[in-house]
C-alpha positions as CSV (number, residue, x, y, z in Angstrom):
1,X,82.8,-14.0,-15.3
2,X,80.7,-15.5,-12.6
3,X,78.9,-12.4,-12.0
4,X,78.0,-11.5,-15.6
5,X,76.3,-15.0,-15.4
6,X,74.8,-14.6,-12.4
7,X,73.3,-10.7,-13.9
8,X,72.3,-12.6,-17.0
9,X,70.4,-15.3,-14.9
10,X,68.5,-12.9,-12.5
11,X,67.3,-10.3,-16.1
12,X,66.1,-13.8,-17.6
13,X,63.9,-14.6,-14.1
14,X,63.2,-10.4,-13.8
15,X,62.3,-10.4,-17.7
16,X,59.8,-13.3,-17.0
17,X,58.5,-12.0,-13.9
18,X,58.1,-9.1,-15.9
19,X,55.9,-10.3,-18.3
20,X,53.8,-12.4,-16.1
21,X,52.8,-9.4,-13.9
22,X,52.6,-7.3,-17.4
23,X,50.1,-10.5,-18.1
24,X,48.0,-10.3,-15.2
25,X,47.7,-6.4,-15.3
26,X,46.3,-7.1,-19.1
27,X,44.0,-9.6,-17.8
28,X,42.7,-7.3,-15.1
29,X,42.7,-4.2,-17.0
30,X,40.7,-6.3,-19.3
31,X,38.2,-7.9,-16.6
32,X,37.4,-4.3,-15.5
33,X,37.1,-3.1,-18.9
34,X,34.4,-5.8,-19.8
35,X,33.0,-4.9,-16.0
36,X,32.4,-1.0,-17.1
37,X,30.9,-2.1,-20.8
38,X,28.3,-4.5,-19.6
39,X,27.5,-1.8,-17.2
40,X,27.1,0.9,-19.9
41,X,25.4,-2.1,-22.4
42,X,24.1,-4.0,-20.2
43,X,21.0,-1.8,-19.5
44,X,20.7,-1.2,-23.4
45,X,21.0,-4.9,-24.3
46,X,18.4,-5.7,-21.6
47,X,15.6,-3.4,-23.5
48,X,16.8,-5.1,-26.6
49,X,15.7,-8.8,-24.7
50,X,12.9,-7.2,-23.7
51,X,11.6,-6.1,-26.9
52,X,12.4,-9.0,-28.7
53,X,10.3,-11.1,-26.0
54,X,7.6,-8.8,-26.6
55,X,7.7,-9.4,-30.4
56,X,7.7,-13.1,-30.0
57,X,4.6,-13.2,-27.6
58,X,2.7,-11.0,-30.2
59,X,3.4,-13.1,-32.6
60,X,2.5,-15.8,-30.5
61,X,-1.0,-14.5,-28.9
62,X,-1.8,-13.6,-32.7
63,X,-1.2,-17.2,-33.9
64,X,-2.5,-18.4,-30.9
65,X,-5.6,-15.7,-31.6
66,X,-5.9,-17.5,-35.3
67,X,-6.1,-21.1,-34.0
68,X,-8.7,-20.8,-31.3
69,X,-10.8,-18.6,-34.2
70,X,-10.1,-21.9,-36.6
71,X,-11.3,-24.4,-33.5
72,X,-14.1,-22.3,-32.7
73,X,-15.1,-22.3,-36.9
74,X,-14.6,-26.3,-36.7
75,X,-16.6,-26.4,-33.3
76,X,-19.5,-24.2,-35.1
77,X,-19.8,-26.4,-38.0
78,X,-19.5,-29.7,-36.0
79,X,-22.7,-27.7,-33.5
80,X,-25.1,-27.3,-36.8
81,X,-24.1,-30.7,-38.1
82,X,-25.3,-32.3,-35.0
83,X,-28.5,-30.1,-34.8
84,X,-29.3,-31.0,-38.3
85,X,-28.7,-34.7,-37.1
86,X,-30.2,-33.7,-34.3
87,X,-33.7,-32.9,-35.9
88,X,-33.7,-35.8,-38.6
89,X,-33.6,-37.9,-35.9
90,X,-36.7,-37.1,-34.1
91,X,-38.5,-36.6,-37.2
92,X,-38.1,-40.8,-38.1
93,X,-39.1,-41.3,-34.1
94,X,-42.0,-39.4,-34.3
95,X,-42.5,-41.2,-37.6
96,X,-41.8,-44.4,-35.9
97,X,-43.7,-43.4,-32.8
98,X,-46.7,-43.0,-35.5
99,X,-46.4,-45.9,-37.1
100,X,-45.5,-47.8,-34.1
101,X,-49.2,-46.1,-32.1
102,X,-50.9,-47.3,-35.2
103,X,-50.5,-51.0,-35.4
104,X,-50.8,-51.0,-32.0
105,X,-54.3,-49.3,-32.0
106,X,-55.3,-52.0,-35.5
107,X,-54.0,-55.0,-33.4
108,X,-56.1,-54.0,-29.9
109,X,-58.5,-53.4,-32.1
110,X,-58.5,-57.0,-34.2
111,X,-58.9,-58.3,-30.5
112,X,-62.0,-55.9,-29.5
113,X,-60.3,-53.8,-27.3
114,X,-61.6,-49.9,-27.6
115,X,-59.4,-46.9,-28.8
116,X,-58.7,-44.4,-26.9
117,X,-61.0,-42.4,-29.3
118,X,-63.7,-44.9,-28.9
119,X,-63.3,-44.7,-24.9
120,X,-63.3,-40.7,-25.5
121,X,-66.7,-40.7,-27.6
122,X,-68.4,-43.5,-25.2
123,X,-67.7,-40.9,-22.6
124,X,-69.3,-37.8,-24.7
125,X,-72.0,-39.9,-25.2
126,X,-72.5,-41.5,-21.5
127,X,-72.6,-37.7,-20.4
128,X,-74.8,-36.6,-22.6
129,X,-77.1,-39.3,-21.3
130,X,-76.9,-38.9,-18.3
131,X,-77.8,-35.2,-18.8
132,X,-81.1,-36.3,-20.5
133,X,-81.7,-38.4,-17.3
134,X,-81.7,-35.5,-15.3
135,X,-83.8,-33.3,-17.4
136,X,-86.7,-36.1,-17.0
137,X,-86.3,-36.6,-14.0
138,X,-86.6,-33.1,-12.9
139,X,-90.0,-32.6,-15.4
140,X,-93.0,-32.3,-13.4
């Protein structure tokens, strides 16, 4: 009797051995077979990354495309505004300027000081003068 139980222990330690080394060659088998689909895959589902990155960055550059179109529209419209800003404001400085010359010119000329204008036409004047000078002087 001691040997039958002696044979039954060492079939339940062989049965479990068994199985753990029936196990491992699953697991391996199994590591190897995932090994030889990612090679066969791999390359395929690469191209599929690759295409999908492509799609999103065409998407994107399009967007992207769109937006600087809308800032460029806003950037237009903001360029004539200040133009037309641009231009009402020097027409009320050259009205001011105007205004501004001519009360100045009234006021220097409350006090007696000539115009320009009046300095201009004392000039004409003065030359023409001095032109008649020189034809009498030059008569015999």
């Amino acid at each position: 009797m001691a040997k039958v139980n002696l044979k039954q222990k060492d079939d339940a330690q062989g049965s479990t051995l068994g199985e753990v080394r029936g196990y491992a060659r699953k697991i391996w088998l199994a590591g190897i077979g995932a090994y030889a689909r990612v090679g066969q895959e791999g390359s395929d589902y690469f191209k599929e990354l690759v295409k999908a990155g492509e799609g999103v960055e065409k998407r994107g550059k399009k967007r992207l495309g769109k937006e600087i179109e809308a800032a460029n529209g806003h950037l237009d419209e903001a360029t004539q505004e200040v133009s037309r800003v641009r231009g009402k404001v020097e027409v009320q400085l050259d009205k001011i300027e105007k205004a501004f010359d001519a009360r100045v010119g009234r006021a220097l000329n409350r006090l007696g000081i000539p115009s320009k204008h009046d300095v201009e036409a004392l000039s004409i004047k003065l030359e023409q003068l001095h032109e008649l000078l020189e034809r009498v002087a030059h008569k015999p």
